[in-house]
C-alpha positions as a printed NumPy array, in Angstrom:
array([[  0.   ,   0.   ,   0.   ],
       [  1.15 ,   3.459,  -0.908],
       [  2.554,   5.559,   2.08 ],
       [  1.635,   9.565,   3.074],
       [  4.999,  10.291,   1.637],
       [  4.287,   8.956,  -2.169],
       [  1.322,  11.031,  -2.239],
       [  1.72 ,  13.824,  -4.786],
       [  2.279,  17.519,  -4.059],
       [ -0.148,  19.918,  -5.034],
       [  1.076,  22.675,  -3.88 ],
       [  4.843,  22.433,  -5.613],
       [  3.674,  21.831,  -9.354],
       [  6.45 ,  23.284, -10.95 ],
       [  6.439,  24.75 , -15.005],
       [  7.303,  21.533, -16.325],
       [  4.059,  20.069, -14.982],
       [  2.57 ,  22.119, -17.904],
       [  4.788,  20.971, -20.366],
       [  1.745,  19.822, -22.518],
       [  1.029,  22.893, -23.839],
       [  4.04 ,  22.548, -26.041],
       [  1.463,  19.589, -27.818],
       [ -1.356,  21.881, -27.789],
       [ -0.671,  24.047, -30.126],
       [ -4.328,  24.805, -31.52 ],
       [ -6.232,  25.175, -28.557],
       [ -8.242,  28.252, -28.627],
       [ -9.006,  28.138, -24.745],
       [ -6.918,  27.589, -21.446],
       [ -8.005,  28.309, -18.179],
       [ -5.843,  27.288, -15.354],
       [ -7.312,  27.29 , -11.552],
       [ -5.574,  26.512,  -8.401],
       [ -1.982,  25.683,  -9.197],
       [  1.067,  27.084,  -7.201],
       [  2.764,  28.579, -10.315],
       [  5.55 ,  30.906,  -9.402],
       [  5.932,  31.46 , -13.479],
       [  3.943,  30.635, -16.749],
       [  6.076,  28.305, -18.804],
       [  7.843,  30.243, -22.248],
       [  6.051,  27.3  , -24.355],
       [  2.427,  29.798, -23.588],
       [  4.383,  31.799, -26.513],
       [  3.967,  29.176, -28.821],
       [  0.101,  28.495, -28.499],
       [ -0.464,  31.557, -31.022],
       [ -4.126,  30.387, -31.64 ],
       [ -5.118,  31.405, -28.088],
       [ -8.341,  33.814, -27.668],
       [ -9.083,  33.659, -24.032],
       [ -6.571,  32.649, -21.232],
       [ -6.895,  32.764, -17.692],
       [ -5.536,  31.979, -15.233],
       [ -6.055,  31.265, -11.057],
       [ -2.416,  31.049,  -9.337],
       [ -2.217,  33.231,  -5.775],
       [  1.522,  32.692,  -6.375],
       [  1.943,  33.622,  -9.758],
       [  5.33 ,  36.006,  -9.742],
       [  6.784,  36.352, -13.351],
       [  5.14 ,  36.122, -16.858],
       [  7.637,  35.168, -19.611],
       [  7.827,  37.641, -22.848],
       [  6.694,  34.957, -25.491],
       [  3.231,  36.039, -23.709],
       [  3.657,  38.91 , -26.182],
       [  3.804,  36.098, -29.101],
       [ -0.326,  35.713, -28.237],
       [ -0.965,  37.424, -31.71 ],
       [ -4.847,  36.652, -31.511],
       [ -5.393,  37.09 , -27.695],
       [ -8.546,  38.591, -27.005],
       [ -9.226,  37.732, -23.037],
       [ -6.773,  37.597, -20.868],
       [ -7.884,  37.095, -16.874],
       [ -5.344,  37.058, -13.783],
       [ -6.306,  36.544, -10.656],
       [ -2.696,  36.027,  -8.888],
       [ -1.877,  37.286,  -5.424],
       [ -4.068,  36.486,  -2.721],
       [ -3.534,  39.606,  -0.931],
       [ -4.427,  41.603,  -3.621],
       [ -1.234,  43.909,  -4.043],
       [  1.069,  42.159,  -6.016],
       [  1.713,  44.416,  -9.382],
       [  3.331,  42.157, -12.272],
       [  5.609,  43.715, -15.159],
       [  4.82 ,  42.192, -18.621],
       [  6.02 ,  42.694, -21.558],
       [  5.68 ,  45.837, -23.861],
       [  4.555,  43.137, -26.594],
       [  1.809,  42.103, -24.817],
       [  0.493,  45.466, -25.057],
       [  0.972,  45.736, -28.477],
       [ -1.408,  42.91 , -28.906],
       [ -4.262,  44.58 , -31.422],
       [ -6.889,  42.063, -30.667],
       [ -7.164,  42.254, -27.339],
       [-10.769,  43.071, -25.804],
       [-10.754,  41.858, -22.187],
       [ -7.482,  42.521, -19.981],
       [ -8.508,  41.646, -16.28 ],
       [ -4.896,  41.214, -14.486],
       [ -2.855,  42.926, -11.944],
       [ -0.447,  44.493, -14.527],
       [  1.625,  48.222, -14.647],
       [ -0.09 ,  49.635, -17.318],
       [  2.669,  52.396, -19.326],
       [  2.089,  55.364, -20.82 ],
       [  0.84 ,  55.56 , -24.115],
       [  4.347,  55.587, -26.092],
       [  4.456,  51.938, -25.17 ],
       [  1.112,  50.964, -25.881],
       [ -0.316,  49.834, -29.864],
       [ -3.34 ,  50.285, -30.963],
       [ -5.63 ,  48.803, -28.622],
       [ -9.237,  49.993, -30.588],
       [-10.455,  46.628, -29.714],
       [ -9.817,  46.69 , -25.879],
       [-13.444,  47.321, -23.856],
       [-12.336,  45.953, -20.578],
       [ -9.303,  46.842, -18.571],
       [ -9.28 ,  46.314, -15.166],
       [ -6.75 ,  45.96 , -11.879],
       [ -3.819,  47.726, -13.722],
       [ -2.022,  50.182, -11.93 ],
       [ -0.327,  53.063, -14.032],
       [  3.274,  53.232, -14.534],
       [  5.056,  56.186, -16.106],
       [  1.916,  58.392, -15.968],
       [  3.691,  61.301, -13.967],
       [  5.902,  62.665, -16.348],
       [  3.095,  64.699, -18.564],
       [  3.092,  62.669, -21.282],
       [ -0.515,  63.511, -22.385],
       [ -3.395,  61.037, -22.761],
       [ -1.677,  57.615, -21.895],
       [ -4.757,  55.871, -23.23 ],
       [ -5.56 ,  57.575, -26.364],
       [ -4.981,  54.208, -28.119],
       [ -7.719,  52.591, -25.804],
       [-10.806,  55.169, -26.856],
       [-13.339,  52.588, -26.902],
       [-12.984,  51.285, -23.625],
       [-16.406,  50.272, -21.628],
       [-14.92 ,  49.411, -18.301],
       [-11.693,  50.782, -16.399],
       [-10.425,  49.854, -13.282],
       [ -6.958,  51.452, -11.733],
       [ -5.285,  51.472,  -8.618],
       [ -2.569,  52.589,  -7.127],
       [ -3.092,  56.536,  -8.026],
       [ -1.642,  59.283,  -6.698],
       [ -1.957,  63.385,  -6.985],
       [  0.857,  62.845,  -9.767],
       [ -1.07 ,  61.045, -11.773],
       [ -3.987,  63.344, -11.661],
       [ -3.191,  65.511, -14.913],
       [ -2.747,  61.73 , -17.45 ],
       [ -5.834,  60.283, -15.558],
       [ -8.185,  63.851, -16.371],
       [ -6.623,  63.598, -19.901],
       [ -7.61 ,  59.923, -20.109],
       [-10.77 ,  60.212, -18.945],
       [-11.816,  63.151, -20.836],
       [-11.091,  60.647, -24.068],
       [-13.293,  57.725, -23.108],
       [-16.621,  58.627, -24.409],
       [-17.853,  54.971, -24.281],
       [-17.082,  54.386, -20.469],
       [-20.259,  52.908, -18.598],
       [-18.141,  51.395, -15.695],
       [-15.385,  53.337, -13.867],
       [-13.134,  52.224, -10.96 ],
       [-10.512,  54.268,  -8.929],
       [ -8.406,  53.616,  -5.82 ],
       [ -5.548,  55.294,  -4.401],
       [ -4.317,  57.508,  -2.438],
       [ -5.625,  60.804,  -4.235],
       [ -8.495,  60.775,  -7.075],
       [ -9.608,  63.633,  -8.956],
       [-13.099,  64.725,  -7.785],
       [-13.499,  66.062, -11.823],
       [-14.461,  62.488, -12.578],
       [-17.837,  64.03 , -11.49 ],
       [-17.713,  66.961, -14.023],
       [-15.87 ,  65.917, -17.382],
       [-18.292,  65.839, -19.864],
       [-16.914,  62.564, -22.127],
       [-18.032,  60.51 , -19.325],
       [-21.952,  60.681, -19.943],
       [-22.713,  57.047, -20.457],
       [-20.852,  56.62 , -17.2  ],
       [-23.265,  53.907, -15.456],
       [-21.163,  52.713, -11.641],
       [-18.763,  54.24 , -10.376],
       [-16.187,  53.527,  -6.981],
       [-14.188,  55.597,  -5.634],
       [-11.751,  54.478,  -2.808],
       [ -8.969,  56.805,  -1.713],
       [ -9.407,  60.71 ,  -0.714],
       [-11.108,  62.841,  -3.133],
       [ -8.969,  65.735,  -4.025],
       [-11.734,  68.288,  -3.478],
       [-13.748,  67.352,  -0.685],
       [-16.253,  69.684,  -1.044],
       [-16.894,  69.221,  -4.823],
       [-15.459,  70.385,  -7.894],
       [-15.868,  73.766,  -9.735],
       [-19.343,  74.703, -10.742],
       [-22.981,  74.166,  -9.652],
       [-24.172,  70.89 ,  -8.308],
       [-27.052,  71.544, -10.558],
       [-24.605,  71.068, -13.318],
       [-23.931,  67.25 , -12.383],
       [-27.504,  66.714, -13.921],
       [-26.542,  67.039, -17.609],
       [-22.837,  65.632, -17.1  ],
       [-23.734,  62.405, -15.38 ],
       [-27.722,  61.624, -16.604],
       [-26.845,  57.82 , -16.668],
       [-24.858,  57.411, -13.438],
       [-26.893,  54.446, -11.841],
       [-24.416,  52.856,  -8.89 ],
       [-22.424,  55.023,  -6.565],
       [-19.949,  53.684,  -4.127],
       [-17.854,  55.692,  -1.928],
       [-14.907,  54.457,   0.232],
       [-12.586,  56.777,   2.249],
       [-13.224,  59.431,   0.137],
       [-13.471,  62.041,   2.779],
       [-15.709,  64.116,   1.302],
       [-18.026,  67.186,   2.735],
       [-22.022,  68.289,   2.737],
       [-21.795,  70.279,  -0.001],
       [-20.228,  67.09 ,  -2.067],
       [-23.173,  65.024,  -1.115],
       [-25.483,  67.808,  -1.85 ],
       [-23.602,  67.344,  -5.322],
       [-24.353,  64.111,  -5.223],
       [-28.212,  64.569,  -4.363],
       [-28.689,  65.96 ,  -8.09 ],
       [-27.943,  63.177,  -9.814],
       [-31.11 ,  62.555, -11.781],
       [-30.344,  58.634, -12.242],
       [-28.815,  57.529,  -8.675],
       [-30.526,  54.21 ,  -7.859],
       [-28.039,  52.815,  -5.395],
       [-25.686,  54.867,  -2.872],
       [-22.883,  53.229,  -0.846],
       [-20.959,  55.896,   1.923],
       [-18.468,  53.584,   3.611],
       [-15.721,  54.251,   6.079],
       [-14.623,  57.682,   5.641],
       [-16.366,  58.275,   2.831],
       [-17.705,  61.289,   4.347],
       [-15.706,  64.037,   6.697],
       [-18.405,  64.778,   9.328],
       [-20.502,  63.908,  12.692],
       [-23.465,  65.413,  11.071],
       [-25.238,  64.778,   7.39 ],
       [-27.86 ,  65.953,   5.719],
       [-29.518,  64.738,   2.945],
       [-31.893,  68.196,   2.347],
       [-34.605,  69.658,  -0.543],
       [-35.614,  67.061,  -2.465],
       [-32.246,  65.208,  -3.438],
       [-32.143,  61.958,  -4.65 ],
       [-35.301,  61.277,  -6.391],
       [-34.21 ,  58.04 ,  -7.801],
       [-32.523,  56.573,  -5.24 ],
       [-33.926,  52.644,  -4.09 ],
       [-31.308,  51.619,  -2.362],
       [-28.346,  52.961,   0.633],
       [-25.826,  51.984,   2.664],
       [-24.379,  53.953,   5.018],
       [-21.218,  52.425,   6.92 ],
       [-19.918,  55.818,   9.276],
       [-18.596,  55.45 ,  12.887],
       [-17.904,  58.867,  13.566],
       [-21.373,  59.995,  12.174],
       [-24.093,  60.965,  15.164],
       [-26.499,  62.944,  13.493],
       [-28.27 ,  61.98 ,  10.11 ],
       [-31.375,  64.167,   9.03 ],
       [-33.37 ,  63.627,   6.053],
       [-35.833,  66.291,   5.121],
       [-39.437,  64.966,   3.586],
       [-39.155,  65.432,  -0.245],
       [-35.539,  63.312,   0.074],
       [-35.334,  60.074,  -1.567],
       [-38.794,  58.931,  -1.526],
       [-38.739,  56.187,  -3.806],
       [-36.082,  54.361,  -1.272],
       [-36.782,  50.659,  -0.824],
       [-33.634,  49.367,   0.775],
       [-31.247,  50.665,   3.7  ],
       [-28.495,  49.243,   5.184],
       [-26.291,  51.358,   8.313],
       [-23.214,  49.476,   9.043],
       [-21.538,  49.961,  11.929],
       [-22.586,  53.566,  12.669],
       [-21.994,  53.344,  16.189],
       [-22.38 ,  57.057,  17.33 ],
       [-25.579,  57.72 ,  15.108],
       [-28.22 ,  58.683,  18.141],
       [-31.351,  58.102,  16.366],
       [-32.845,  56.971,  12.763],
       [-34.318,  60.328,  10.248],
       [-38.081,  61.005,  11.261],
       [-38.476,  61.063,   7.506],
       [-38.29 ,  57.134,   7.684],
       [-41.832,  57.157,   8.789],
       [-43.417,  58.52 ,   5.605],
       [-40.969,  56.178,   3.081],
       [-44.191,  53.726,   2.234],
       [-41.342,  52.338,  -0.494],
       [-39.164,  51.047,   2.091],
       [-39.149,  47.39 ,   1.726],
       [-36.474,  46.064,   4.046],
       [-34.069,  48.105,   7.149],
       [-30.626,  46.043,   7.847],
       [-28.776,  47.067,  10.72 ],
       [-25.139,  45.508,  11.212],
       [-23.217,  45.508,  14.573],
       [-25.602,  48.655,  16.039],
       [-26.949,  47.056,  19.081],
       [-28.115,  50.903,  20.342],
       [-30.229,  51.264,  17.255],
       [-31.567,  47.795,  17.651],
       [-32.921,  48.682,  21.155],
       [-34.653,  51.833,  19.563],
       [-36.181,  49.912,  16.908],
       [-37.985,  47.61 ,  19.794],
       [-41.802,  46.896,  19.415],
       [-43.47 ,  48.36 ,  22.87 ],
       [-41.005,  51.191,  24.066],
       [-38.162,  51.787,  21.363],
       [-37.78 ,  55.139,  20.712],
       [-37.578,  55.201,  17.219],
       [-40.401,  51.809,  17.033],
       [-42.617,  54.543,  14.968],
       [-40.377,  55.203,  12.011],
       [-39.897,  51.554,  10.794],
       [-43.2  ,  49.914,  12.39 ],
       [-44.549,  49.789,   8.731],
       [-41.332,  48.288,   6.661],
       [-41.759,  44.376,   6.085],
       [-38.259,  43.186,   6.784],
       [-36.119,  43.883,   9.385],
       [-32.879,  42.368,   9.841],
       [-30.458,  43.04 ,  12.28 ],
       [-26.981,  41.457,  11.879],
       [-24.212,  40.967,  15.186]])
């Protein structure tokens, strides 16, 4: 009988495991999952019929340059560090690849110089830009027709390429930015109006909104659906920005998304909104005024801790469809049926969960 120490080791497959794909020359398809590759073997250079390859490896450290052989590659998916930070260099060749469509891989993306013509690329997500401080224009004017973009890793010297870039990508429905300092103009440049979701996770660089009226955001953002907001650190008169937007549906404030003890969602703001989650520690003091966000149907408050008591304006929101309360054991007492203070303003919604 075979002992423990015959068994084979899964977790030390090595790049001559995967010497097959030397054999395989025509496949069209590869999708790898769950082995410990440090590096992709060089024979992935010879598999030039290749259209979609992904691959699954937390421990993936080094992709070879015959990746940049992939004449025909038109999805290419990474998911490789399991901590999420891990940035890898690839080839310029690889992004010279004109039939790409679908890049979803923790790469440094460089300025446009080193980039081909990538008219076919919709979807470009995880990159983080390399080279983008040194004012070489729009570093993805050869990416125009982009639907979905996802960076991280920004900072305030990137902010000059990333306006230029965005004000180029006419097509863009989803948009994602983290960093350190993101340019609160993503909210005013008028190429973006098919913009659909947007995230924003790092501090805004104008907390309390960009140049111009909040009225304006109206006509510049008429299609901006999802809204989520993570340590943004942003003030009232941002959110009262935000209260225009003619198409907000769902509203996430996380963290500190917002600078403050005290917000107010005032007038009639956020007409179209159905559904908001609110995760602030530091906030106390929330007050909605009647004609606000009527049409809501869904809130969550997560983990706002110091928030004394719900909005009275709860009461008349016949919409509201289900309250979720995580880790607020105060508010949960003032919810109470017989004696909670605030029983009144939620007695009529027809869910109620509250989450430890």
């Amino acid at each position: 009988m075979e002992g423990p120490r015959n068994k084979p080791n899964t977790s030390t497959i090595q790049c001559a495991d995967l010497g097959f794909l030397h054999a395989s020359k025509f496949l069209r398809v590869i999708d790898i999952q769950g082995l410990e590759l440090k590096k992709l073997p060089n024979e992935i250079g010879s598999m030039i019929h290749i259209r979609y390859l992904g691959l699954q490896c937390r421990h993936l450290e080094k992709l070879p340059n015959t990746i940049g052989n992939l004449v025909n590659l038109q999805s290419f998916i990474l998911r490789s560090s399991s901590s999420g930070h891990s940035v890898l260099e690839v080839t310029s060749a690889f992004w010279k690849i004109t039939t790409l469509r679908h890049v979803v891989a923790p790469l440094a993306l460089p300025c446009s110089r080193d980039l081909g013509d990538l008219h076919s690329l919709q979807t470009l997500q995880a990159v983080q830009p390399r080279g983008w401080d040194g004012g070489n224009g729009n570093p993805l004017e050869k990416a125009a027709n982009l639907r979905s973009l996802e960076l991280s890793g920004l900072t305030a010297a990137h902010a000059g390429a990333l306006e230029a870039a965005l004000e180029s990508l006419d097509l863009l429905v989803h948009l994602v930015l983290v960093g350190e300092s993101l340019p609160s103009s993503v909210f005013t440049v008028p190429s973006l109006r098919r913009l659909q979701s947007l995230k924003l996770r790092g501090s805004v660089d104008s907390p309390e909104g960009p140049d111009g009226s909040a009225e304006d955001v109206r006509y510049i953002r008429p299609n901006l659906t999802r809204l989520s907001m993570w340590s943004t650190m942003v003030g009232q008169k941002f959110v009262d920005m935000l209260a225009e937007l003619p198409s907000l549906a769902e509203l996430t404030l996380m963290w500190d998304a917002y600078d403050g003890d005290r917000l107010a969602f005032g007038g009639s703001g956020f007409r179209s909104l159905q559904e908001l989650k609110l995760g602030l520690p530091e906030l106390e003091e929330w007050t909605v005024s009647a004609a606000s966000m009527t049409g809501l149907a869904r809130l969550t408050l997560f983990r706002c801790a110091k928030m004394r008591m719900l909005p009275e304006a709860l009461a008349e929101m016949r919409e509201l469809e289900e309250v979720v309360l995580y880790s607020m054991p105060d508010m949960v007492s003032r919810i109470k049926e017989g004696g909670g203070q605030d029983h009144h303003k939620v007695k009529h919604v027809p869910v109620i969960q509250t989450i430890w």
